[in-house]
C-alpha positions in Angstrom: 0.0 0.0 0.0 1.4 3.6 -1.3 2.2 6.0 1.8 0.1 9.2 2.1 0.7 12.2 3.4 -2.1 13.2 5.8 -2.7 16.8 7.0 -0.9 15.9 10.5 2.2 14.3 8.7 2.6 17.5 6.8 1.9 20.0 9.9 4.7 17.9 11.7 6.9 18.4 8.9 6.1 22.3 8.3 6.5 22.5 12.4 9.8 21.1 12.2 11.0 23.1 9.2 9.9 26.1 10.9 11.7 25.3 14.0 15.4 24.6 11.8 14.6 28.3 10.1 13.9 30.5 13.2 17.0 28.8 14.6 19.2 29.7 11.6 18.0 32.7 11.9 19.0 33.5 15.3 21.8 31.9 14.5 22.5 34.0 11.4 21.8 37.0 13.2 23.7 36.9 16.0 27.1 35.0 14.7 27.0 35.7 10.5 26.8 33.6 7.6 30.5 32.6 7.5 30.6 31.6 11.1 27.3 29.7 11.5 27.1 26.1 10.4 24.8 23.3 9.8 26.0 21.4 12.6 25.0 24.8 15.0 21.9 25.3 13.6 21.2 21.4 14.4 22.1 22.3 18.0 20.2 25.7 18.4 16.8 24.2 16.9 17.6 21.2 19.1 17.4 18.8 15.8 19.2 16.6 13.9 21.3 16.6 11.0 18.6 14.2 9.2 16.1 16.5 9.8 17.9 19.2 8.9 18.8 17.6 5.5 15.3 16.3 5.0 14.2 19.9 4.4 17.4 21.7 3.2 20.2 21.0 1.1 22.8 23.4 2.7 23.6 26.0 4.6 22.9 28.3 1.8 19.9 26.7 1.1 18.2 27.2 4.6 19.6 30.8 4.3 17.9 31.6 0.9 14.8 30.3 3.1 15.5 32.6 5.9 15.7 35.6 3.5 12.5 34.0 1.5 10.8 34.2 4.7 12.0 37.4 5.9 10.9 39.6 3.1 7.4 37.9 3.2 7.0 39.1 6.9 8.1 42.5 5.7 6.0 42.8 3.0 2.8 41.9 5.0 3.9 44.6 8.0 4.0 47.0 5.1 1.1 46.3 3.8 -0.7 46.6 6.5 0.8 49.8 7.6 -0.5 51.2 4.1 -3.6 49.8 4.1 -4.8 51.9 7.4 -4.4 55.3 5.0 -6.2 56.1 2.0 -4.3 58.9 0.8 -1.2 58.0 -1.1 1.3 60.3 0.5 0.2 58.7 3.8 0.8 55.8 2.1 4.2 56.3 1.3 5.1 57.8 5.0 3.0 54.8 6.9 5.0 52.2 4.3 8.3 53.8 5.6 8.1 54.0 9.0 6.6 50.1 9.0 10.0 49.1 7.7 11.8 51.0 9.8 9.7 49.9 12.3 9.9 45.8 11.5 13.8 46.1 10.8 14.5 47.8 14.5 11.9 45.4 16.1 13.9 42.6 14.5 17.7 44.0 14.5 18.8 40.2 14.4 16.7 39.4 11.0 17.7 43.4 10.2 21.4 42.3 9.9 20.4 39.3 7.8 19.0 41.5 5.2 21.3 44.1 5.1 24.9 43.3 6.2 25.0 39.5 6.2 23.3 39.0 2.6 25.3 41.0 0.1 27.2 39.3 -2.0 27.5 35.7 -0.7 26.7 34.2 -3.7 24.8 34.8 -7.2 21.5 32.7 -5.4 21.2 34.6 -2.4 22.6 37.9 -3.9 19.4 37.4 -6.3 17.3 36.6 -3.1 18.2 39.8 -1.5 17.6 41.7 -4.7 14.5 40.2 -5.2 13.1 41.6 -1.5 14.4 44.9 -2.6 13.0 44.8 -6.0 9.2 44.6 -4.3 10.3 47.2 -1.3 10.6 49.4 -4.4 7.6 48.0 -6.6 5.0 48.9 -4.0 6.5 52.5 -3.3 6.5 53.0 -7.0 3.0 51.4 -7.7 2.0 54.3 -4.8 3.8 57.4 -6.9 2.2 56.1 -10.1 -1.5 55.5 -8.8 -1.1 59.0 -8.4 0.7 61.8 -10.3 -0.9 64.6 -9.0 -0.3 64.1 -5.2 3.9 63.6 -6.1 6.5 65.7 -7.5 8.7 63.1 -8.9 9.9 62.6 -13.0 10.7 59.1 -12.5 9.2 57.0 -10.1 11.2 54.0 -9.8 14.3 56.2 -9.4 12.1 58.2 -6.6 11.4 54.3 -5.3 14.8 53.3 -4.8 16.1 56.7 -3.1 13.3 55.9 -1.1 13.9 52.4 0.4 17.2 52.9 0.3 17.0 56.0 2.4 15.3 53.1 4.9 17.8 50.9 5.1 20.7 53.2 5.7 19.4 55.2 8.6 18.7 51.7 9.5 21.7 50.3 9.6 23.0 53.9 11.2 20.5 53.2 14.3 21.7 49.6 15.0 25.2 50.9 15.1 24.8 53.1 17.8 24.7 52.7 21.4 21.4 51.4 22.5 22.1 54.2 25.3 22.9 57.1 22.9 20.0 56.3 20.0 16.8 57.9 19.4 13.8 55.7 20.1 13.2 54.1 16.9 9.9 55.6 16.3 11.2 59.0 16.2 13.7 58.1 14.3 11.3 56.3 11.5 9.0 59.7 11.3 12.1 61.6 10.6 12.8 59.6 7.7 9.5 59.1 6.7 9.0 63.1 7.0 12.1 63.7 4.9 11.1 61.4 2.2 7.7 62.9 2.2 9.1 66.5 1.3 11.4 65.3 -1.3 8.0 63.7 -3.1 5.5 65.9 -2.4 3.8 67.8 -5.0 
């Protein structure tokens, strides 16, 4: 008699999987690609090395996973943050200061995305683009749905400076001292505020 996969096998398996990626993502976070390895996820998620290979291939593997899943979280926290405002420039401001927001909530997955991901290899460089590439889709869907609330003569160009304005005064923030810093709200209105006036119509 063939197997089959009931709904409980599969919840075990997607239970377990989850468990190896928030460990390799602590684990990424906190020690760096380079310096992590399989066998130290294995130990942080309390797992084995089958199980590890029964859902992932290699270390690279479970980080292009980690990144997969980080920009989906991101992506629904700004979402949200847009849907609460019907006016587009709102839009643009709330969208901002949600990914300021998520990235200082989360300085651990924050360093994934920005530090530890550039340029490890052709894969996961195209994984990192890839979250970037919809960061910048959704501002520029916002400055194109419409022209006459934004000042800007090309949108994806105003896009970029835009999330790339967020990830800098990011990374800025969570290399300061946690004593010195502003509170990381303050800091998000500020940059949503300046990116605001450079769009503005």
């Amino acid at each position: 008699m063939a197997y089959r996969k009931t709904s409980a096998t599969e919840a075990r398996k997607d239970a377990r999987r989850k468990i190896l990626l928030d460990a390799a993502t602590r684990l990424f976070g906190r020690s760096g690609y380079h310096a992590a390895t399989v066998p130290m996820i294995v130990a942080e998620a309390d797992s084995s090395v089958g199980s590890f290979y029964a859902h992932f291939r290699s270390k690279e593997d479970i980080f292009a996973a980690v990144l997969e899943l980080l920009g989906e979280k991101i992506m629904e926290a700004v979402s949200q943050a847009k849907a609460t405002q019907p006016d587009p420039l709102l839009k643009i401001q709330c969208a901002v200061e949600a990914l300021f927001l998520f990235l200082a909530r989360n300085p651990q997955e924050a360093r994934i995305l920005i530090v530890e991901s550039s340029g490890l290899s052709p894969r996961l460089e195209q994984v990192h683009r890839a979250i970037n590439r919809q960061h910048v889709e959704q501002v520029c869907h916002t400055l194109e749905s419409a022209p006459e609330a934004f000042s800007v003569a090309v949108p994806v160009i105003a896009a970029r400076c835009l999330v790339g304005a967020v990830y800098e005064a990011l990374y800025t923030w969570l290399e300061e001292s946690p004593a010195d810093r502003l509170p990381a709200a303050e800091v998000a209105r500020a940059v949503a505020d300046y990116n605001s006036r450079a769009i503005r119509r």
